[in-house]
C-alpha positions, 0 to 999 in steps of 0.5 A: 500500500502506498503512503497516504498524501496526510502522511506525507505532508510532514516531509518532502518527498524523496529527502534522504537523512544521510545528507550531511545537514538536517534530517527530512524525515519525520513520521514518514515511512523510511524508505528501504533503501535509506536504512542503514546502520547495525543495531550495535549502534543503540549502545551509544544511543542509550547509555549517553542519557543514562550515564547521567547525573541524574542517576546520582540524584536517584540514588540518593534519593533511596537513602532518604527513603530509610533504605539500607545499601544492600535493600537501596542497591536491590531496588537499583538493580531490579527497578531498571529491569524495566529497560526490557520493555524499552528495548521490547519496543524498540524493534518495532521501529526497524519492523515499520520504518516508522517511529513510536508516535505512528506504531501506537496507532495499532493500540489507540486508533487514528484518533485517539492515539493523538490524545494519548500522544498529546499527552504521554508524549509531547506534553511528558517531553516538554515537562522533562525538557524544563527539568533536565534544562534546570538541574544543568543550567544550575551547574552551568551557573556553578560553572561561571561562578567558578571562573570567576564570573558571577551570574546575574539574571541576564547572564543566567537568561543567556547560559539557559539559552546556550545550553537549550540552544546546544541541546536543540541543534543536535535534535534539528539535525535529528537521528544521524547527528544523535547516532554519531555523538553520543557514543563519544558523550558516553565516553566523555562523560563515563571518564568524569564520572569514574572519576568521581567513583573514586572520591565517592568509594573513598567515603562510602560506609559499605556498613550503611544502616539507616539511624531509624531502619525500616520494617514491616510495612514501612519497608514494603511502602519504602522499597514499592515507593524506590522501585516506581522512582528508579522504573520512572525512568524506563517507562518514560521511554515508550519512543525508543522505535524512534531511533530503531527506524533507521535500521534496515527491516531484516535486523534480527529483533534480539539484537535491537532488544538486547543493544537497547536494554544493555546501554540503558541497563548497565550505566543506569545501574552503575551510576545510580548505584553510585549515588546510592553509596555516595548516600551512604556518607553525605546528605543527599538533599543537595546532591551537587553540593554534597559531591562538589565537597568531596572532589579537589577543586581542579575537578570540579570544572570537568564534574559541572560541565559533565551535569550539563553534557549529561542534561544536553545528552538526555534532552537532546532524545526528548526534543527530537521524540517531542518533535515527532509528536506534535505531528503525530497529533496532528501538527502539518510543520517540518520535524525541524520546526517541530523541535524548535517550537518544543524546545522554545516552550522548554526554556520558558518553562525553564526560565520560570522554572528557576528564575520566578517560582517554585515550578520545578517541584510542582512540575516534578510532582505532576511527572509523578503522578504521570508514571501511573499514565505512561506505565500502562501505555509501555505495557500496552505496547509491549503487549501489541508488540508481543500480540502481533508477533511484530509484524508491523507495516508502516504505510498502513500505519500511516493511512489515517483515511476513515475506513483505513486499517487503524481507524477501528470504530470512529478512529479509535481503538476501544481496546486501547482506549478502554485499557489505558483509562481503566488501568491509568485510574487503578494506578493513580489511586495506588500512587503516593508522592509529595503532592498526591496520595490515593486512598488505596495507598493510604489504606495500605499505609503509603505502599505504592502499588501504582506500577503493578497495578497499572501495568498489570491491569492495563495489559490484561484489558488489551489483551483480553479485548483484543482476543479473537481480532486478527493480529 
């Protein structure tokens, strides 16, 4: 089946991504004879946002739940296990030539995948672009202190406009330009970062025990609570077919799967498993300010500008997803321009973010609640991936014509739709953070079941409603 005419108003018609500038291609199928690459190459694409900052910031935050090391480490280990699901449907992308925005037409339906879009990926990606900006900004005005330069509002307004703008060249000129970098960010920053392993394991109490330990009830809620915080990051993911598209049809499945779970997997246990020992011996509550004490003042220049790589590095992904997604719900404008205009919302929100208010937090809290949203929407791909064997064409995927073979019953999947609602609403009324606590959480003394509950009731209802149709 041809592409549809909608399908092809994003891009112009025989653009080439190997063309030394911008990428062409948004939600458009990727033509056989453009795709190229071996699925080794994911590893860099993965483990750049993963060897992160961040993951300290996680860590740490274990230890000031009441965990113990080993009971922080364990929740470490298994909580990033939600990487398989990100590598999972990851092979869909090179089975369609398509990204995530457009796959997850087979789960919605035409219409009501754009809200379900609208909402766990654009709007997701723009709330973490503010968030990844602002923890970098703030080493970047470290940064400029340490030369000596002490940042007024004009000079910050100026470093969170650089450091959006780096962020956001690499996203404009898209897949290959990611594919190309972030290998060599992963090693530049993996360098930093091992250095300061060293000063941390030189502190670290490998003895560590909460002054109060946790037992019984307030340990189950501290270890369900330390498992949705670190599986938060894996299942804000659900566009890793994005940079899986590229890759010619015939790649074998396991490799894409194994690439993607192993660059995201390893560093993302690694480093946050440092930030849990470096929990062991400083207060956490501030992270860079605990780990700037601990480091000889000629690192600390190659730790700051490591936070804000590691921030470009993670929004670099996000802006170009987000990118995808406002045409997936329905936005006619160039993927070049797409980005722009996410990234321009970014930093206004960044700007208020640490220049007027208190935004982070609450911005931070809603991103929270959003993992009893985005949790049932992996599993319902992942299911979908599982369901129909992979088996995935992209110009089908990309008719959005009435009577097309995505548009169900009024251009959206009930399945899905049914699904998401159902299991997003069990979840939030499992969930326990800061700024919200629903009664089943309450009644079970802040045990946050969120993640089961939700993934688990959310594929189930598919699964069950799609039986019979054919895959």
């Amino acid at each position: 089946m041809a592409p549809t005419t909608s399908a092809r108003t994003n891009e112009p018609p025989g653009a080439t991504l190997h063309t030394g500038g911008v990428e062409a291609h948004g939600i458009d199928v990727i033509p056989d004879g453009e795709r190229h690459g071996r699925p080794r190459e994911l590893f860099g694409v993965w483990a750049a946002p993963n060897v992160s900052y961040l993951s300290l910031v996680v860590g740490g935050a274990l230890n000031l739940m009441g965990l113990g090391l080993w009971q922080a480490m364990a929740v470490v280990v298994v909580g990033n296990l939600f990487w398989v699901l990100v590598g999972l449907i990851a092979v869909s992308g090179s089975a369609s030539g398509t990204p995530s925005e457009v796959i997850m037409r087979s789960m919605f339906g035409v219409r009501g995948n754009r809200a379900n879009i609208l909402i766990t990926g654009w709007f997701a990606s723009v709330c973490y672009l503010a968030l990844n900006w602002a923890a970098g900004c703030l080493a970047a005005f470290a940064l400029a202190d340490e030369a000596g330069v002490h940042p007024d509002t004009l000079l910050k307004v100026v470093i969170i406009i650089a450091v959006a703008a780096a962020t956001l060249a690499i996203s404009v000129y898209g897949h290959a330009m990611i594919v190309k970098l972030y290998l060599p960010f992963t090693i530049a920053l993996t360098a930093v970062f091992v250095v300061l392993a060293g000063y941390v394991l030189h502190r670290a109490d490998w003895h560590y025990h909460p002054e109060q330990p946790l037992h019984g009830s307030a340990l189950l809620a501290a270890v369900a609570g330390g498992l949705a915080l670190v599986a938060s990051a894996p299942l804000s993911y659900n566009n890793s077919a994005d940079f899986a598209r590229y890759l010619p049809r015939d790649t074998k499945p396991g490799a894409i799967a194994g690439w993607t779970f192993l660059g995201a997997y390893v560093p993302s246990v690694l480093f946050t498993g440092l930030g849990v020992l470096a929990g062991t011996a400083l207060d956490m509550t501030d992270p860079q300010s605990a780990l700037e004490s601990i480091i000889p003042g000629w690192f600390k220049p190659a730790f700051l500008l490591a936070i804000v790589l590691s921030a470009i590095a993670n929004n670099a992904m996000t802006a170009y997803s987000s990118g995808l997604a406002l045409q997936a719900v329905g936005l006619r404008i160039r993927r070049s321009r797409s980005v722009a205009l996410d990234g321009t919302l970014g930093v206004a929100l960044t700007l208020y973010a640490l220049l007027v208010s208190n935004f982070l937090t609450t911005v931070n809290s809603m991103l929270q609640l959003m993992v009893a949203l985005m949790g049932p929407t992996m599993a319902i791909y992942a299911v979908d991936v599982l369901w129909r064997r992979n088996r995935y064409d992209g110009h089908e995927l990309s008719d959005e014509t009435r009577g097309g073979p995505f548009w169900y019953r009024g251009g959206v999947n009930w399945a899905g739709a049914v699904a998401l609602v159902v299991s997003a609403v069990a979840a939030a009324l499992c969930v326990d953070t800061e700024s919200f606590t629903g009664p089943i959480a309450k009644a079970l003394n802040g045990t946050d079941l969120s993640l089961p509950v939700g993934m688990g009731l959310g594929a189930a209802i598919y699964l069950l409603m799609m039986r019979g149709r054919r895959a």
